[in-house]
C-alpha positions in Angstrom: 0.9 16.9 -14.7 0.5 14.6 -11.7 3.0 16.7 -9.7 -0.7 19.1 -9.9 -3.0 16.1 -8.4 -3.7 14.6 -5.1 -2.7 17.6 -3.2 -6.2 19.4 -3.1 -7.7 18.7 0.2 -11.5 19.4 0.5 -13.2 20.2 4.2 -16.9 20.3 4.9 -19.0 21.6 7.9 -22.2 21.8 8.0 -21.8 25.8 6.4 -18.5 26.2 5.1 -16.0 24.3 3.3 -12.6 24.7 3.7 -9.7 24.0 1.0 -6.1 23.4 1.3 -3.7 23.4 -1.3 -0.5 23.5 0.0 -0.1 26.6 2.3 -2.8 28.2 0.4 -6.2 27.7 2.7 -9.4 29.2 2.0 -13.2 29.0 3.5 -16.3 29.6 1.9 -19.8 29.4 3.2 -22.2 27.3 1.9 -26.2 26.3 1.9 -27.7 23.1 0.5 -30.1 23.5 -1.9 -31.1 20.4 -3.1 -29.9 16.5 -2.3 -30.9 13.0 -3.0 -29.4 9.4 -2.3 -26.3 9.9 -4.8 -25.9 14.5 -4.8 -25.5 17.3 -3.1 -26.0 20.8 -4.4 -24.8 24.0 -2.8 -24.8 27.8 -3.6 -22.0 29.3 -2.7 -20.7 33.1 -2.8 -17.1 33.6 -4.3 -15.2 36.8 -4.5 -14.8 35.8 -8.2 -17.2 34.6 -9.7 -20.4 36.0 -7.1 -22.4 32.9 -6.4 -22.5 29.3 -7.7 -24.0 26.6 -8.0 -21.7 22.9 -7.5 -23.1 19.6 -7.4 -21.1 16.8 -5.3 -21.4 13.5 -6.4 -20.8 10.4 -4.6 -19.5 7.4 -5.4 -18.8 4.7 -3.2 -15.7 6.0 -0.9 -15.0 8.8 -3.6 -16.7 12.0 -5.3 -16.0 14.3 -7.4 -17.2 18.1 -8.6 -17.0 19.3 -12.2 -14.7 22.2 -12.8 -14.8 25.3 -15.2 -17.5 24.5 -17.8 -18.1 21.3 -16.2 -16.1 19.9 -18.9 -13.7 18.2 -16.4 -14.2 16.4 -13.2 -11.7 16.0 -10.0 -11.9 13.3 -7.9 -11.9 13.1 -4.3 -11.4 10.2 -1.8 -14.4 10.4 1.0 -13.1 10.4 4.7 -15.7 10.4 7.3 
């Protein structure tokens, strides 16, 4: 299992995010919908799934996003 973690890498613009996993790379636009001191929520259109709705939440030097069902969480470190 933690050959899996750490390797996600997570990129934000001000309208698309971009992830890396390995040589795999895509980039997805995004709107904010909503924010306060501690979240961000954005709406997001996936070939997948259609749209979505994820909520960032921050913590310190870290956040995280659920995944799935929202069941599990995966944490990121924050670089500015």
């Amino acid at each position: 299992m933690r050959r899996l973690f750490g390797k996600l890498e997570l990129r934000y613009t001000r309208t698309h995010f971009h992830a890396r996993l390995g040589k795999f790379v895509t980039v997805t636009r995004y709107t904010v919908v909503a924010k306060d001191s501690f979240t961000v929520a954005v709406v997001s259109v996936n070939p997948v799934p259609g749209k979505q709705v994820s909520h960032i939440h921050f913590e310190g030097d870290s956040y995280w996003i659920c995944l799935g069902s929202g069941r599990m969480r995966e944490f990121f470190k924050r670089i500015k």
